[in-house]
N, C-alpha and C positions, 0 to 999 in steps of 0.2 A: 504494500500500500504506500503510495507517494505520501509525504506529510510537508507542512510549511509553518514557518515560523513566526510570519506576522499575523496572527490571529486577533489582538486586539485593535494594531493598526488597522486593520480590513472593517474589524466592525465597524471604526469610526469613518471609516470612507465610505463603506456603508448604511451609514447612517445619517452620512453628508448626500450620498447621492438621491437616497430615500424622499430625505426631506428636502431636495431644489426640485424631484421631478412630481412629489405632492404638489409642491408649491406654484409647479409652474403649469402642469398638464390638471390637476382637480379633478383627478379621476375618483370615481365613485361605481358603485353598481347599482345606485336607484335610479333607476328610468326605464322605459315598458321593456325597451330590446331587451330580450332572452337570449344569453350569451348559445353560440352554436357547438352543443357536446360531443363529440363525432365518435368517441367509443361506442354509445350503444347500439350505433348503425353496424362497423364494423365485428361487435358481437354478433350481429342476428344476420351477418353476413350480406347486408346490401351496400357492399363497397361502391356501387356505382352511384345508389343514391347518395350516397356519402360524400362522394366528389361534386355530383349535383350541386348538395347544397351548399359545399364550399367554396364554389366557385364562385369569381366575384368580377367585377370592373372596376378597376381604380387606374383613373388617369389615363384613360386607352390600353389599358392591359389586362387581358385574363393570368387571373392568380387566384390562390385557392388560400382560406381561411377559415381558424376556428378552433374550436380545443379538444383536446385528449388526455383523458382522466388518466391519472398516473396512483392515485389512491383512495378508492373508494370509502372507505371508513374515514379519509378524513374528509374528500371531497375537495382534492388539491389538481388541479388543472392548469397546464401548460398552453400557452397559445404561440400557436404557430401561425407563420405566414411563407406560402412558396409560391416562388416564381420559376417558371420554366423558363429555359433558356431561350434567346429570340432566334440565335442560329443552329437550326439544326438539335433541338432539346432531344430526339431518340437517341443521337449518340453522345450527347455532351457531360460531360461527370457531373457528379453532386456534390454540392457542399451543404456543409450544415457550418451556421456564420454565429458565432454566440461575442456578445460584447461585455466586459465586465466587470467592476466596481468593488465588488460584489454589490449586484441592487441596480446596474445600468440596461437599462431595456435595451433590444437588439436591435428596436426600430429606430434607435440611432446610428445603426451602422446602415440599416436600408435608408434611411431619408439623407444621410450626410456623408455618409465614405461609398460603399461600394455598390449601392442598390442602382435601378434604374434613372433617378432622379438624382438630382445634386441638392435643388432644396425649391422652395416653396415661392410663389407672386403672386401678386392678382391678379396676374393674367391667367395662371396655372401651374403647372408642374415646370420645372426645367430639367433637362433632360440631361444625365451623366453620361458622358464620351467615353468612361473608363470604367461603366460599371462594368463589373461583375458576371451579372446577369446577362450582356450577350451572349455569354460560351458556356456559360455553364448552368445548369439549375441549382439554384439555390435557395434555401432552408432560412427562414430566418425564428427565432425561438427566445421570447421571452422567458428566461428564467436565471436563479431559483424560483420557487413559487414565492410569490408576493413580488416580483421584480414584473412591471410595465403592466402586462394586460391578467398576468398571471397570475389563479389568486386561489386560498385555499378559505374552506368552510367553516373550518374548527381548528384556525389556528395552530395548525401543524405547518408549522417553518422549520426548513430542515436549519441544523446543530452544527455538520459538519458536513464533509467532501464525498463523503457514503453518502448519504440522503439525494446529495444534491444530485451526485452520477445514476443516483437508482433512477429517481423520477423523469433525467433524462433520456437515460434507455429506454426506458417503458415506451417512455412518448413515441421518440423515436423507431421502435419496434412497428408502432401503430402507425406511424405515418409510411415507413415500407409495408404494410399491410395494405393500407389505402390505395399507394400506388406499387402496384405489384412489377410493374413496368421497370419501375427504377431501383428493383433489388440487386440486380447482377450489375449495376454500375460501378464506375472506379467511385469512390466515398471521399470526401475530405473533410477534416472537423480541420475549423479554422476561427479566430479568433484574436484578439488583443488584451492588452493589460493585463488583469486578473484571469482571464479568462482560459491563462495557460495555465491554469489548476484545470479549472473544466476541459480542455483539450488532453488532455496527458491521464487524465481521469478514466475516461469516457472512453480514450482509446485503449487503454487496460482493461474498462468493462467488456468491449465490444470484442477485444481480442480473448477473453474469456470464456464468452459467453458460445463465442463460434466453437471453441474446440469444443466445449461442450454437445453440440450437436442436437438440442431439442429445441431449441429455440429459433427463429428466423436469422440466416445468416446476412449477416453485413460485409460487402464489401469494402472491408477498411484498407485503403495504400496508401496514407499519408495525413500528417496534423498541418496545420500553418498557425506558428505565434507570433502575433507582432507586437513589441515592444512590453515581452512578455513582466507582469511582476511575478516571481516565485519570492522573493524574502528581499526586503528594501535593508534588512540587516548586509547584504552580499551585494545589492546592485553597484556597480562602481564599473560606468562609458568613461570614466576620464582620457584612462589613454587612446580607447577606441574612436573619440572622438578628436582627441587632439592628431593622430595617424592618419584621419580622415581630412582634417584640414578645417574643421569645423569650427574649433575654440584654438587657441592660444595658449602658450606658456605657464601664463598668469593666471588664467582662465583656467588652461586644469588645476594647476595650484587649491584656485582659490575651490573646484568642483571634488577636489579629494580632502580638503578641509570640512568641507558639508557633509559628506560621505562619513569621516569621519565622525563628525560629531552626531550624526541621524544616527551611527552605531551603538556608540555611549547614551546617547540617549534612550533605546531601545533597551540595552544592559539597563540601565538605572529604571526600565519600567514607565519613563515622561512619557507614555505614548503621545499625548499632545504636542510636546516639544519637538519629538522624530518629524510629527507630520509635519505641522509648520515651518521647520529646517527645510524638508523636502519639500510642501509647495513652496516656498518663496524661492528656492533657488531652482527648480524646474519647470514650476508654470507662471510665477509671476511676472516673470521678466518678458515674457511673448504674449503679444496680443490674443494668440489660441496657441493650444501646446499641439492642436490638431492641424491648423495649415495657420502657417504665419503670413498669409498674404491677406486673412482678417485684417479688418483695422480697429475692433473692438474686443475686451475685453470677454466680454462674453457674445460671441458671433450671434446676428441677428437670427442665422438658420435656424437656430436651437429653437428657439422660440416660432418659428414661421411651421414647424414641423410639428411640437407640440399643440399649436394649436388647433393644428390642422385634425389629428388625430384625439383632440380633445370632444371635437364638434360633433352631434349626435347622427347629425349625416354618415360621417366619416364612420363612426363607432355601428352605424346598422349595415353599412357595406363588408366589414373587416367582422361582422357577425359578434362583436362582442358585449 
């Protein structure tokens, strides 16, 4: 079993990302739309209605949405959302795209990094040149439970990195269920920040579960982490960045000083102080730590995307 170090650091970035995308998205489940449960179709075996009803139009594209019970007793549901690929999706590989915080919904990587669209106007969508989504199909997956659309009954939040990998496999199981089409594809779990616990995870599950032999095989050939965190106790780009040409002299200097003292601080237990060493010298100094050709501190996208998927409209198309 993988294990990691910064567990109390995570909660509180977890509980930093909890509370801006309450804050900014007001997401709730009072209002008439009945979220769309796609397990008990696939129990009673009408996978085709099951695609039926997930199918959806947003923005000029078919794409399939909706959720997949992952615990009945507690009544914890993951929501998914997939896009087929525009060229060629019978032979094009799968990803499964998870974003992570722990607590960062994934429909910030579909609305701002890699999805179809780049971000939100009044005119309408704008269209990504690099997403993703031309060549490949891809998975996009709110989770753990309670992270974006995802949400459970009776308060069964998972604990730890078991929970978190169980409920993604099940999902996951069920969404190559639904589409039976796409089981013998090449597979890729890909992901950034935190989200290399969930990748590294999920591929130990998946690579388990296949030799085991009872279970729905996955085509798993490969993870993708981007700017992965496993333990802010060990991350240190200093030199990697100065051999790149990125910082300066001085600049590493002063970036293996920070390093340093986020470690001590870590040992001395200031989880508060580790974090704040770490943002002020990694995301304070850039207008976004995500693409510095922002010119504000907190990119307008963010907010053009949540509100977009705030809006009751938006919430009866994506079924949830």
């Amino acid at each position: 079993m993988l294990t990691y170090k910064c567990d109390i650091v995570c909660v509180i970035q977890f509980l930093s990302v909890i509370s801006l995308f309450r804050a900014i998205v007001g997401y709730d489940y009072y209002y008439d739309q009945k979220p769309l449960f796609l397990t008990p179709y696939l129990k009673a075996g009408n996978i085709t209605q099951a695609q039926q009803l997930a199918q959806t139009n947003v923005g000029g594209r078919i794409s399939y949405s909706g959720y997949f019970t992952t615990d009945e007793d507690c009544g914890n549901h993951l929501f998914q959302w997939f896009f087929p690929a525009d060229n060629d999706s019978d032979s094009a590989p799968m990803i499964l795209w998870l974003n992570g915080g722990p607590g960062s919904t994934s429909l910030y990587g579909l609305f701002t990094e890699i999805g179809p669209w780049n971000h939100l106007k009044s005119s309408g969508f704008v269209e990504n040149k690099f997403a993703w989504t031309k060549d490949h199909n891809v998975l996009f997956t709110d989770q753990p439970v309670g992270t974006g659309f995802s949400f459970t009954e009776k308060d069964c939040y998972p604990t730890n990195i078991t929970e978190v990998t169980r409920n993604m496999y099940t999902a996951l199981v069920q969404f190559f269920q639904m589409f039976p089409k796409l089981q013998k594809k090449r597979f890729f779990i890909a992901g950034e920040s935190f989200a290399s616990h969930y990748n590294l995870e999920l591929a130990v599950k998946i690579h388990k579960e296949n030799q085991v032999g009872t279970n729905l095989k996955i085509n798993l050939v490969g993870i993708l982490v981007g700017n992965g965190i496993l333990d802010l106790g060990c991350n240190d780009a200093s030199d990697l960045l100065y051999e790149l040409g990125i910082i300066d002299d001085e600049q590493r200097s002063q970036l293996k000083e920070t390093n340093k003292q986020v470690r001590q601080a870590i040992e001395d237990k200031n989880y508060t102080k580790a974090m704040q060493l770490y943002d002020h010298r990694f995301y304070n100094r850039l207008p976004s730590e995500y693409n510095v050709l922002y010119d504000e501190a907190v990119p307008r996208v963010l907010f053009d995307y949540t509100l977009y998927i705030k809006d009751i409209k938006t919430r009866e198309l994506i079924h949830v």
